[in-house]
N, C-alpha and C positions, 0 to 999 in steps of 0.2 A: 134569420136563416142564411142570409147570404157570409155574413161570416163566416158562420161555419162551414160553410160549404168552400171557401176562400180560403181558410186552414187545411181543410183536408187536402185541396188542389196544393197548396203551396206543401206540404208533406209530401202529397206523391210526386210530386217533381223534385223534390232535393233524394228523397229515397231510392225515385230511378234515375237520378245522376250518380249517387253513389254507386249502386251497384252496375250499371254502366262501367265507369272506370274501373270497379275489382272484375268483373268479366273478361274488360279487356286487358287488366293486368294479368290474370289467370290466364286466356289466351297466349301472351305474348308468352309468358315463362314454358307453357307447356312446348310452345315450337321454338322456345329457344333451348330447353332441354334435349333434343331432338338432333340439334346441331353435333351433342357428344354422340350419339349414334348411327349417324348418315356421313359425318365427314372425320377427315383425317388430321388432329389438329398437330401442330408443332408445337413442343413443349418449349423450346428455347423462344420461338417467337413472341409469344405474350399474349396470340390469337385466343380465343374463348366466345364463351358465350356471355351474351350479354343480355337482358331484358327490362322492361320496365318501359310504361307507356303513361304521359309522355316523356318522361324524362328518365334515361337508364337509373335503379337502381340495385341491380343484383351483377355483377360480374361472377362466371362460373366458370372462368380462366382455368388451366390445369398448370400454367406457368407461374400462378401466385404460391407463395407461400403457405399459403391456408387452403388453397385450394379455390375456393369461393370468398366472395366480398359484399358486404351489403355495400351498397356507396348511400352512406346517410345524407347526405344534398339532394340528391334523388329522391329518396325515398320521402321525406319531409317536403321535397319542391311538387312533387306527384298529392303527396295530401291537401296539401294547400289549393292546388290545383283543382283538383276534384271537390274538392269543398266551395271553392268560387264559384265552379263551374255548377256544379250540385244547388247553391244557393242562387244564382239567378235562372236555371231552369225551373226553381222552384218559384220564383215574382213570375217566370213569365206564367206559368201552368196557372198561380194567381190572376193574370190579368186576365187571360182566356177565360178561366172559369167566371169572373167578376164582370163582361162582358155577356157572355153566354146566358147567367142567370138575370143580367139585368134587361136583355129583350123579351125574357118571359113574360110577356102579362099576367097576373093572378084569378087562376077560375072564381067568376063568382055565381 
């Protein structure tokens, strides 16, 4: 029993790491989108918008070329990231859980 109960803990903690970071990626992009509607940007400047947590990787520059830029170091450095991070939230959700069910005594 307790393993599986030690799976399940260790799945919901890498599942609510992940979606933790796309929350906060989704967050960050929508108030960086926001930046084109609230401020005045300079097109010669190189100013834009930027997003991406923790590590930028969307530029929404109106001074590039393309207009927008994914910056793939970013966006590859933020997966990784969240996957570390994602994977030891999920040993710890492990440990708790493997502590928790081992003070239980068993009704008999």
């Amino acid at each position: 029993m307790n393993n599986l109960s030690e799976r399940r803990a260790f799945n919901l903690g890498l599942w609510c790491g992940i979606v933790l970071f796309v929350v906060l990626n989704v967050l960050n992009y929508s108030n960086s989108r926001d930046c084109f509607l609230n401020s005045e940007i300079d097109f010669l400047s190189g100013d834009g918008c930027f997003s991406g947590f923790p590590l930028l990787m969307y530029n929404g520059g109106l001074a590039s070329p393309n207009g927008s830029n994914i910056i793939w170091s970013g966006l590859i450095g933020n997966i990784l990231i969240a996957l570390v991070f994602s994977f030891v939230l999920g040993l710890i959700f492990n440990f708790v859980s493997s502590k928790i069910f081992s003070r239980r005594s068993p009704l008999k």
